[in-house]
C-alpha positions as CSV (number, residue, x, y, z in Angstrom):
1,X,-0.4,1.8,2.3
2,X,2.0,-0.3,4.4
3,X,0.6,-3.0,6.5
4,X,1.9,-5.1,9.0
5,X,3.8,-8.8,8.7
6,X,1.4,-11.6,9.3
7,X,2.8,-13.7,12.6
8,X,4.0,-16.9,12.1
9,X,1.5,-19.1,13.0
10,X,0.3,-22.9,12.2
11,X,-3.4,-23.2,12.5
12,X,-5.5,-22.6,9.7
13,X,-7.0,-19.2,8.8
14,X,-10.3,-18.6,8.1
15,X,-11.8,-16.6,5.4
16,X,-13.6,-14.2,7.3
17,X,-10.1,-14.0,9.6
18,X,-8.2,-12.9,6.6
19,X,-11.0,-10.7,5.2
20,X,-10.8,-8.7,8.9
21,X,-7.0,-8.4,8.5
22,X,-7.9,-6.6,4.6
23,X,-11.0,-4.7,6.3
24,X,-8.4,-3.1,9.0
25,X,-5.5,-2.2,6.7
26,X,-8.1,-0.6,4.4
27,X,-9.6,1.3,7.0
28,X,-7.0,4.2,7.5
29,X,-6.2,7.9,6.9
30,X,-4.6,7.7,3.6
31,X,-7.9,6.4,2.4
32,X,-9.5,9.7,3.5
33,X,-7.0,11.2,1.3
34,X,-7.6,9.2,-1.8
35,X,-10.7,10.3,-1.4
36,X,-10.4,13.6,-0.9
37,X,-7.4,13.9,-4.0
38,X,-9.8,12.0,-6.4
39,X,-12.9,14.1,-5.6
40,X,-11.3,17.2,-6.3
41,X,-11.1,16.6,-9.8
42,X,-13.7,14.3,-10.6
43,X,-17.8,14.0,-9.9
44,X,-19.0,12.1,-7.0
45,X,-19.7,9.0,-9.4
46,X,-16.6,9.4,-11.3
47,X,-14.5,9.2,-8.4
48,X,-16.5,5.8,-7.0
49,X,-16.1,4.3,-10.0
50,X,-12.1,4.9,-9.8
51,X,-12.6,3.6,-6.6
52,X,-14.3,0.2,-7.6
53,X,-12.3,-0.4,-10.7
54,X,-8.8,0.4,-8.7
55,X,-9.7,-1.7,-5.8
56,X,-11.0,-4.2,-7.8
57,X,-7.4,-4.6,-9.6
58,X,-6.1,-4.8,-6.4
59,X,-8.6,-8.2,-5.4
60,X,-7.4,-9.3,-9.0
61,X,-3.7,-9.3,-7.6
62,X,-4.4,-10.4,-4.4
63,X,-6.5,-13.3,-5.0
64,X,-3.5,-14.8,-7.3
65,X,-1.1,-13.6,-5.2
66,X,-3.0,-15.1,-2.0
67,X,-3.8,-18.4,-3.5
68,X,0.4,-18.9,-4.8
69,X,1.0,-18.4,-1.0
70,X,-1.6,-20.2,0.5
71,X,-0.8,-23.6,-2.5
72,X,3.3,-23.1,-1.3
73,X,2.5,-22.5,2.3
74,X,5.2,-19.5,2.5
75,X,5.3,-15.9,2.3
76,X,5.6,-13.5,-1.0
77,X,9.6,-13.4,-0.2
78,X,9.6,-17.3,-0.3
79,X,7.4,-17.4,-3.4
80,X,9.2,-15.1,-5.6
81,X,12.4,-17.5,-4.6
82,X,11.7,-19.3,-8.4
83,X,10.5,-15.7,-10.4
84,X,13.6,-13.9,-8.9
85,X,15.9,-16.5,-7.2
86,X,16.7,-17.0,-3.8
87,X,18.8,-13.9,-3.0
88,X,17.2,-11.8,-6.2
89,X,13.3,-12.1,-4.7
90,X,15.3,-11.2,-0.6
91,X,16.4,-7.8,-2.1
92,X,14.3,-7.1,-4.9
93,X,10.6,-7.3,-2.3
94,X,13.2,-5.8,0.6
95,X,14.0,-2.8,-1.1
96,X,10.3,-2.3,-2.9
97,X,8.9,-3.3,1.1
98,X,11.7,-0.3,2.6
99,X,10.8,2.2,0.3
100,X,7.2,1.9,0.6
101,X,8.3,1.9,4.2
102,X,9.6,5.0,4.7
103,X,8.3,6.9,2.3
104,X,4.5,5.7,4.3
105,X,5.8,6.4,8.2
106,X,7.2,10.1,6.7
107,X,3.3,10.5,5.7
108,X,1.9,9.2,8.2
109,X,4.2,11.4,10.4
110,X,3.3,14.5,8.8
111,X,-0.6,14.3,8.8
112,X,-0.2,13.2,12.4
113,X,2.0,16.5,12.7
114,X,-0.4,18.8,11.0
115,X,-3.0,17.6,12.7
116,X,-1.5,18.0,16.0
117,X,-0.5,21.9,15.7
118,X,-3.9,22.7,14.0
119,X,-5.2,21.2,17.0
120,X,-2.5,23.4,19.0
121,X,-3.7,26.3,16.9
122,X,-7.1,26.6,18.2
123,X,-6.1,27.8,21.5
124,X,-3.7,30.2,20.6
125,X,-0.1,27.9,20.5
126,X,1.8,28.1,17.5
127,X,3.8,24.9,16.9
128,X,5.5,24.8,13.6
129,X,3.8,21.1,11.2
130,X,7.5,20.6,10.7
131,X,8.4,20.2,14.8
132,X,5.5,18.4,15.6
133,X,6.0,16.2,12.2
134,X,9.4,15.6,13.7
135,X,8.2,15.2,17.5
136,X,5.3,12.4,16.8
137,X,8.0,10.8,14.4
138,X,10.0,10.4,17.5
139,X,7.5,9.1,19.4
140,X,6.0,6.4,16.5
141,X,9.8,5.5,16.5
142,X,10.3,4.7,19.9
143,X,7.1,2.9,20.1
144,X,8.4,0.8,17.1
145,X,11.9,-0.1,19.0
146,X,9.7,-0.7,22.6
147,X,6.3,-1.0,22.2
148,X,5.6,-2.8,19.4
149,X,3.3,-6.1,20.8
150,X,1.3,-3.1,23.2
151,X,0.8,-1.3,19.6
152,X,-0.5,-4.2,17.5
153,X,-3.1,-4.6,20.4
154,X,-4.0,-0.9,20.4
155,X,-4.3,-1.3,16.4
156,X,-6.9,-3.1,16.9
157,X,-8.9,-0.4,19.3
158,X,-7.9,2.4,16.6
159,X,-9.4,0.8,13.5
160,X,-13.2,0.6,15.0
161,X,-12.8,3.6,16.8
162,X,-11.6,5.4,13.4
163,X,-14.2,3.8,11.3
164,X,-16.9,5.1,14.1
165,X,-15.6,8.1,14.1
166,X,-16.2,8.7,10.5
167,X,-19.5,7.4,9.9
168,X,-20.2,9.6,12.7
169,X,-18.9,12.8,10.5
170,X,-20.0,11.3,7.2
171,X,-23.8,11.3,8.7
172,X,-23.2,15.1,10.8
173,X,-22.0,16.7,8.0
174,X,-24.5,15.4,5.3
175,X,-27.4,16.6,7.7
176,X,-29.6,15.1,5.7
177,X,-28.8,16.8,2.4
178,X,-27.3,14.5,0.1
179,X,-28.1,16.8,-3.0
180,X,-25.1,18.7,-3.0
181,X,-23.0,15.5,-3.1
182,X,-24.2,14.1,-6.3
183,X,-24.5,18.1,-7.7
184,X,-20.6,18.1,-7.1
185,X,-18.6,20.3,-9.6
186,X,-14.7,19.3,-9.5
187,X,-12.6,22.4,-9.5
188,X,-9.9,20.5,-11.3
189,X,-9.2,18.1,-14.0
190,X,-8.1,14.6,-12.9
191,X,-7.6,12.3,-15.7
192,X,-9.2,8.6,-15.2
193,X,-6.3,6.9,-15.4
194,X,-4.0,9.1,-12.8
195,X,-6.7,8.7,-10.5
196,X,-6.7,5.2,-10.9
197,X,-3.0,4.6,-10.6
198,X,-3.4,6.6,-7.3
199,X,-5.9,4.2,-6.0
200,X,-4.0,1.0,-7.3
201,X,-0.5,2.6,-5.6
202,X,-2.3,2.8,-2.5
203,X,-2.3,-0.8,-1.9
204,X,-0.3,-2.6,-4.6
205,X,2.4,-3.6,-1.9
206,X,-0.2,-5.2,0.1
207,X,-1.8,-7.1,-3.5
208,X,1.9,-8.5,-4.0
209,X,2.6,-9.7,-0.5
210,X,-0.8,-11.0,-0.2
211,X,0.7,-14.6,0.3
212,X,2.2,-13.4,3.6
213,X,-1.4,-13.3,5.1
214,X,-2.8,-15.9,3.1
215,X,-0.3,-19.2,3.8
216,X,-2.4,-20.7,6.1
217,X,-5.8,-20.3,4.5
218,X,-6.8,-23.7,3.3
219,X,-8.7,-23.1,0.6
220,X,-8.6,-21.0,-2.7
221,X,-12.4,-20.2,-2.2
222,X,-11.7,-18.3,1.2
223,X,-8.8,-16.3,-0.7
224,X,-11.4,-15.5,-3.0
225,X,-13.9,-14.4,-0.3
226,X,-11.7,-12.7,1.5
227,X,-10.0,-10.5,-0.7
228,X,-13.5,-9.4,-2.4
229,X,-15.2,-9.2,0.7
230,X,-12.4,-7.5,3.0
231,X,-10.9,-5.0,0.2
232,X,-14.3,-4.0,-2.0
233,X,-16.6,-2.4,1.1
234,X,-14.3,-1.3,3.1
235,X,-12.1,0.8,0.2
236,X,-14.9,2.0,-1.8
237,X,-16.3,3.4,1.8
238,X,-13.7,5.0,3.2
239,X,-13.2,6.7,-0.2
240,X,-16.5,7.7,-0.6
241,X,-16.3,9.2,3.0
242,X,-12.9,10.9,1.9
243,X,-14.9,12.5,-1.0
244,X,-18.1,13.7,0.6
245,X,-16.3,15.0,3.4
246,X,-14.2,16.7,1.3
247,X,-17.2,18.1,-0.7
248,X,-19.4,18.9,2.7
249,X,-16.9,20.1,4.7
250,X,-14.1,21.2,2.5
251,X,-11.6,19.2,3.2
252,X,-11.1,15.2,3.9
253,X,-8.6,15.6,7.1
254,X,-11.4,14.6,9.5
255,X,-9.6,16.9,12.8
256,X,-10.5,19.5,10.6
257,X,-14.2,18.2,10.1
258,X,-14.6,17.8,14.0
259,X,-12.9,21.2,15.2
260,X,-15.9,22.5,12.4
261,X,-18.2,20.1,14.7
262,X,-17.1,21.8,17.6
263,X,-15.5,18.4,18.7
264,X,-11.3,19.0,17.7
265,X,-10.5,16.6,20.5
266,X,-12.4,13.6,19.1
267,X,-10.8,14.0,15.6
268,X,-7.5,14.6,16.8
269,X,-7.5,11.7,19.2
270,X,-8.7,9.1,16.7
271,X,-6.2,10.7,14.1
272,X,-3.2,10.3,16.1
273,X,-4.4,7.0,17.8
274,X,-4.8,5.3,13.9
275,X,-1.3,7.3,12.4
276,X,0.4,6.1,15.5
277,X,-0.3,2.4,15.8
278,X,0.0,2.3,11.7
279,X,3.7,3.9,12.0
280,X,4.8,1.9,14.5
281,X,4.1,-1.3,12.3
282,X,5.8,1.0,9.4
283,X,8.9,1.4,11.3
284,X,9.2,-1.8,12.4
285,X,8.9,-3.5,9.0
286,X,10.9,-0.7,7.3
287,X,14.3,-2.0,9.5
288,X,13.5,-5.3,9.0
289,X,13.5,-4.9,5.5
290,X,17.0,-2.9,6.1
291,X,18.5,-6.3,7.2
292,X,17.8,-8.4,4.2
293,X,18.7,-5.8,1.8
294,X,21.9,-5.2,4.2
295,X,22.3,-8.9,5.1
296,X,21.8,-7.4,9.3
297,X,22.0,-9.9,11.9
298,X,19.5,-9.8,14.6
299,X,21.3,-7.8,16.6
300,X,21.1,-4.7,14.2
301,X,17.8,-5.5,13.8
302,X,16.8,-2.3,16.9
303,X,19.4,-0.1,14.9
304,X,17.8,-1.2,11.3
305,X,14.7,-0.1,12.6
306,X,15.9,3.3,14.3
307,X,17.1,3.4,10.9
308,X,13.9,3.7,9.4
309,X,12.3,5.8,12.0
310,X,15.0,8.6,11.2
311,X,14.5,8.4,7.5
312,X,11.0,8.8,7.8
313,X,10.7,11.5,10.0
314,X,12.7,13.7,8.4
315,X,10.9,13.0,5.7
316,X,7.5,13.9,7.5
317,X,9.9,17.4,8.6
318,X,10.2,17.9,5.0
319,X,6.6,17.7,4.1
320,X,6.7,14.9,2.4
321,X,3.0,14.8,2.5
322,X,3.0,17.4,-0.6
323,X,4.4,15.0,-2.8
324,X,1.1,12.2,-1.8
325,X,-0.1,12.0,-5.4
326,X,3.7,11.3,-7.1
327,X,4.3,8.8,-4.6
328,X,1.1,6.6,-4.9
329,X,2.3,6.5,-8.8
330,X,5.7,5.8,-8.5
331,X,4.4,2.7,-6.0
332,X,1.7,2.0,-8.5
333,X,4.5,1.7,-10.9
334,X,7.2,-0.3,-8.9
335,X,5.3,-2.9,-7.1
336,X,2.7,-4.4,-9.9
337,X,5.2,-5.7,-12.1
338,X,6.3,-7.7,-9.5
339,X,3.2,-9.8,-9.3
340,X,3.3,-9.4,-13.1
341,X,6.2,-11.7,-13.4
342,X,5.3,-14.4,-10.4
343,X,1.7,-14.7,-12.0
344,X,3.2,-15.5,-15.5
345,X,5.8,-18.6,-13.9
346,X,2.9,-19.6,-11.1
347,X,-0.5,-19.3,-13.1
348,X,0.5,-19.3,-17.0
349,X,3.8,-21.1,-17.3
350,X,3.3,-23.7,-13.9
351,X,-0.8,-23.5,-14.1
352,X,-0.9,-23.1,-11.0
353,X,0.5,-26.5,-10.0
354,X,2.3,-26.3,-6.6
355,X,4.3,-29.5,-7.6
356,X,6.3,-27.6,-10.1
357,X,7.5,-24.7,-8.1
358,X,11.3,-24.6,-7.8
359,X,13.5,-22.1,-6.3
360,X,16.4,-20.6,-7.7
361,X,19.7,-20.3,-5.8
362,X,21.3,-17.0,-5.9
363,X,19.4,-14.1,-8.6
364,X,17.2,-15.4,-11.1
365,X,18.0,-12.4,-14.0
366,X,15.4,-13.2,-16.3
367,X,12.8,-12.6,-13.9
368,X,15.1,-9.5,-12.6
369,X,15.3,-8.8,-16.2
370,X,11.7,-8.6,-16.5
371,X,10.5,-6.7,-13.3
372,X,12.7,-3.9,-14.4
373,X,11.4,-3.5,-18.0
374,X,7.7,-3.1,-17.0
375,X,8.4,-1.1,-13.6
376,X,11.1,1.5,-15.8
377,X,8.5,1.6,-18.5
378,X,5.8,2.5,-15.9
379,X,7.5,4.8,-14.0
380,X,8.2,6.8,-17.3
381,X,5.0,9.2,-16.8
382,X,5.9,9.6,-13.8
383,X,9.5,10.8,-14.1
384,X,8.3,13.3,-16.6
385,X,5.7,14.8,-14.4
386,X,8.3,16.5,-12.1
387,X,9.0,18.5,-15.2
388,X,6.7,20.9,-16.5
389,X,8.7,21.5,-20.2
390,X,8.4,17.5,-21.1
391,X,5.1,16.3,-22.4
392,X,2.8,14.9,-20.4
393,X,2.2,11.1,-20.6
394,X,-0.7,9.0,-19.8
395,X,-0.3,7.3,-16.6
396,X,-0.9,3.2,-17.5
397,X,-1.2,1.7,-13.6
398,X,-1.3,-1.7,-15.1
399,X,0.8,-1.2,-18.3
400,X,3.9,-2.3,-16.1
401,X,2.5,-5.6,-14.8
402,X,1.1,-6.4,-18.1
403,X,5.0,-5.9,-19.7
404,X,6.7,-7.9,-16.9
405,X,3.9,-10.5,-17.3
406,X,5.0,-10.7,-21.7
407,X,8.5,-9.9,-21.4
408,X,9.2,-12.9,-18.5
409,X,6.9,-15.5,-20.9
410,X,9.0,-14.4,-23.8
411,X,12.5,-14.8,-22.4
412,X,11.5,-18.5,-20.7
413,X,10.1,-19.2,-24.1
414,X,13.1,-18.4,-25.6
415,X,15.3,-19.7,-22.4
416,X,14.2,-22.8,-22.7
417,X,14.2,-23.4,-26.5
418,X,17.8,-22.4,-26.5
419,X,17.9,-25.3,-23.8
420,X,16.0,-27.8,-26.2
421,X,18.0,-27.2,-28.7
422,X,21.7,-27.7,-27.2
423,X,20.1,-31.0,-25.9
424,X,19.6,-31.8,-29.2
425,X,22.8,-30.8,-30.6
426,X,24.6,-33.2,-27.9
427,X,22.9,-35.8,-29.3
């Protein structure tokens, strides 16, 4: 899921500051939906332990991610300025950032659209999903272009209000029998390892960018804390509430759970309230993402992130949220590799010493080079999912990070014995 830019700001972070800023991106609707998609082909336990594992790749990420940005004192953009070079790592996270974007405010859009005319539906107004996708768009959009410092604020209302308001429907629906939870009998087949690269595609943007939050914690131990303590709870919950309201009440949307309870306003209110706020921060990054992949000056930046707004809500108007599953994989798929290739210059080749960091001018191809092998490779099973006739492949959420990660060792090996040995020669 998208999440907001961290401010620019000098004092120091502290752990538990950073592990509230994880906590609150966690804590969402798409989270609910993981949920909800996992348990409907797996057992309760099954889909917990997808869960842990996948959010337990994503601390992996984070905490070198985090640590890269927090030793170089600059954000994931900045960082990748060696892997990528200068103008390489701009576009490259850009684009990755603007599609992730969009594709997240059209979702966001649409559940806050479906939501709204079911809502509409119970007394008797019929209000097409697709207009009211296209009207809350509208609105996120021009809260995005007007608003945005009032939303950031409110952000902070929605995510205790939304985490309230499940635990409230988690413990009403149960009523006290948590039998038919753990007796769950999937009515589909979810393989293991699409289920995990839909919980890893979830958040793998935030993993890779981790350094943008985490470059003014002081200390590697906090990063640590922080990313296991801030990502580990609040994930696994907010899955597990996904699942067993999905298995209680038949279905994870929680306006649905409520109008059930005899409560649609509460549900509908705390949905639109967290899908707002969220999409407003969506927008917003999306068009400033435009700008460095467009080179935009500052006064575009309104009409970058119009831009976005448009894109996504027609989107959302196309129901984009059908397609949920294929685009946590293709994310899952894209953005991994890139911390693939920054952890094998920072951690393997660099050890993780600050003092040899150096950025490139211009595009740095070999780490280009790299980041496209593991995220084409990756996205193969994906591709051939859309079509039925071509075999089905295993879905390998980590096999493009882990080919980024060899092929960029293997070309600087090679890189730079070519270099030792014209050195040699001109002696």
């Amino acid at each position: 899921m998208a999440i907001k830019n961290a401010n620019n700001q000098e004092q120091a972070q502290s752990w538990a500051g950073l592990a509230f800023v994880w906590t609150g991106a966690m804590i969402c609707i798409p989270s609910l939906m993981i949920g909800g998609t996992l348990i409907a082909g797996m057992s309760f336990w099954e889909a917990i332990l997808t869960a842990l594992i996948g959010n337990g790749i994503i601390v992996v990420l984070m905490i070198f991610q985090g640590i890269q940005g927090s030793d170089l004192k600059m954000p994931a953009v900045k960082a990748a300025g060696q892997v990528f070079g200068k103008q390489g790592s701009k576009k490259l996270i850009s684009i990755i950032l603007a599609i992730s974007c969009l594709g997240w405010f059209g979702i966001q859009a649409n559940v806050c659209g479906m939501a709204f005319s079911q809502f509409l539906s119970l007394y008797q107004i019929d209000f097409p999903v697709w207009l009211s996708s296209i009207v809350w768009g509208i609105i996120m959009l021009i809260s995005a272009l007007y608003g945005i410092k009032i939303l950031n604020l409110l952000n902070y209302i929605a995510v205790p209000v939304l985490f309230v308001v499940c635990l409230y429907a988690l413990v009403v629906s149960l009523k006290g029998d948590v039998s038919q939870v753990f007796q769950h009998e999937p009515t589909t087949s979810l393989p293991f390892l699409s289920g995990l690269s839909i919980t890893v595609g979830s958040f793998a943007l935030g993993a890779v960018i981790a350094g943008d939050y985490s470059q003014y914690t002081k200390k590697r131990g906090d990063i640590v804390k922080a990313s296991i303590l801030g990502i580990l709870p609040s994930g696994i919950f907010m899955i597990a509430v996904g699942a067993i309201l999905a298995i209680t009440a038949g279905t994870a949307d929680v306006t649905a759970v409520f109008t059930k309870l005899g409560l649609p306003v509460i549900g509908v209110i705390a949905l639109v309230l967290a899908t707002w706020t969220t999409n407003a921060v969506n927008a917003f990054s999306g068009g400033i993402a435009i700008c460095n992949i467009f080179n935009f000056t500052k006064s575009k930046e309104k009409i970058a992130v119009a831009s976005a707004g448009i894109l996504g809500t027609i989107l959302a108007a196309f129901g984009i949220l059908n397609y949920f599953v294929p685009i946590m994989n293709i994310l899952s798929a894209m953005v991994p590799p890139v911390a693939g290739v920054m952890i094998a210059s920072y951690w393997v080749i660099q050890k993780g010493d600050k003092t040899k960091w150096k950025e490139v001018q211009g595009i740095n191809w070999m780490g280009v080079t790299a980041w496209a092998a593991g995220a084409v490779i990756a996205c193969i099973p994906v591709i051939f999912s859309f079509f039925p006739k071509l075999p089905e492949l295993p879905n390998q959420p980590l096999i493009g990070c882990i080919i980024s990660f060899v092929v960029y060792l293997v070309g600087k090996k090679i890189a730079d014995s070519r270099k030792k040995q014209v050195l040699e020669e001109d002696f």
